[in-house]
N, C-alpha and C positions, 0 to 999 in steps of 0.2 A: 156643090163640090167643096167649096170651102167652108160651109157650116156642118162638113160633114162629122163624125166621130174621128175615123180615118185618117182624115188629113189635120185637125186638131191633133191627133198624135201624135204625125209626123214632128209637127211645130213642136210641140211642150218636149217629146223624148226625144226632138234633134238638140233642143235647148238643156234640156238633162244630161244630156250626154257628152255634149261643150261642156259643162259643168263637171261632170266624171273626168276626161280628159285632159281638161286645164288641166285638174287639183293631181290626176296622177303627175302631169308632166312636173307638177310641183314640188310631187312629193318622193317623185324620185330623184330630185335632186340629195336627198339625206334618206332612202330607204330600198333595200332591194325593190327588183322591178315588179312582184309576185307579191309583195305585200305592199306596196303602195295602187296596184290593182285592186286588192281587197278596200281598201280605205278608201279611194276614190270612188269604188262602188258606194260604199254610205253618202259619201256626200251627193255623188249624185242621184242616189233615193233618194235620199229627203227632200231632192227640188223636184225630183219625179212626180213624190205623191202631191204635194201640191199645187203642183202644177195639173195631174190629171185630174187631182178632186176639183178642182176649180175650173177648167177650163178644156178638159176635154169631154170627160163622164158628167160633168155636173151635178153631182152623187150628194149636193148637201142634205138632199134623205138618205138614210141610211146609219146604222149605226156608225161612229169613228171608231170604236176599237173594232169591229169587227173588219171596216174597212182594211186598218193598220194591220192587223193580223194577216189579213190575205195581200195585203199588197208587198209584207214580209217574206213569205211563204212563194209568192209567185218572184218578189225576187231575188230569195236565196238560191231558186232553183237556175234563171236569170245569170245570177252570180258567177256560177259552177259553169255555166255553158260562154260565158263572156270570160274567166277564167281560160281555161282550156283552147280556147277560139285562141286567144289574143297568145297564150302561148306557144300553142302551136305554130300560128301564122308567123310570131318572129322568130321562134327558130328557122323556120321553111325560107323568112327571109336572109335571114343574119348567115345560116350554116350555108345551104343549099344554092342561094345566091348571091352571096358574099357583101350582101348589103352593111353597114356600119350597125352596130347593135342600138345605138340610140333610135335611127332611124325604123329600123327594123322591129324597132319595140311600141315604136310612134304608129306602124301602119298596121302592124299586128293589132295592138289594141284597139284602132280606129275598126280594124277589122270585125274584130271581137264584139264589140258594142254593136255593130250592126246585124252581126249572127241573133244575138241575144234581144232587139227590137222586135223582131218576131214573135218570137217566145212572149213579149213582154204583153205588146200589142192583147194576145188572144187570152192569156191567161188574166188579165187584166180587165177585158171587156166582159170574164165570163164567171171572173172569180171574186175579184176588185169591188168591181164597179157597174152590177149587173145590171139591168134595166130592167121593166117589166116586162118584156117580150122574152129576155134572157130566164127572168126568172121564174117565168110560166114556158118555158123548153126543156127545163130545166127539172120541173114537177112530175 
């Protein structure tokens, strides 16, 4: 259970994600809330791919641009769907149930990154960071 792909995930994209988080709650301090989501998304790609190339997929075969290519791709799409989530969810909280907007932007996006783990998860294990089993399914 614990050497599994799965739950390496969980660990490295819950620790990516602390990392998205912080740096948004940072970065809104000096940037709307909708562009410091975009920005905290990069930062927390960049601890994402290394972390999963390393420690979840274990993918030091494999090309690295090809890697970086797809793990771009799977998470611009990622981006768009943790966008939208995290927006949604604070309006839903902030208008709807009159929650404080900071907080409401705090759970919204907490939200949003968890929508988007998903998404992350599968496109990552199939596009990322294939195995051979993947990549003979795949054929």
């Amino acid at each position: 259970m614990i050497d599994h792909p799965a739950f390496r995930f969980l660990i490295a994209g819950g620790s990516a994600a602390a990392v998205n988080w912080l740096a948004r709650l940072m970065l809104s301090q000096v940037l709307p809330f909708g562009t410091a989501l975009i920005l905290a998304q990069g930062v927390g790609m960049a601890a994402g791919f290394w972390l999963y190339r390393v420690f979840v997929f274990q993918a030091a075969n494999g090309s690295l641009r090809r890697q970086l290519a797809a793990f771009l791709a799977v998470n611009a799409v990622s981006a768009g769907i943790v966008l939208m989530a995290s927006l949604a969810a604070a309006a839903v909280l902030a208008r709807g149930l009159g929650l404080a907007v900071p907080f409401a932007e705090g759970i919204g996006h907490a939200f949003g990154i968890g929508v988007g783990a998903v998404a992350n998860y599968v496109g990552h294990r199939l596009l990322t960071f294939p195995g051979p089993a993947d990549l003979n399914a795949a054929r």
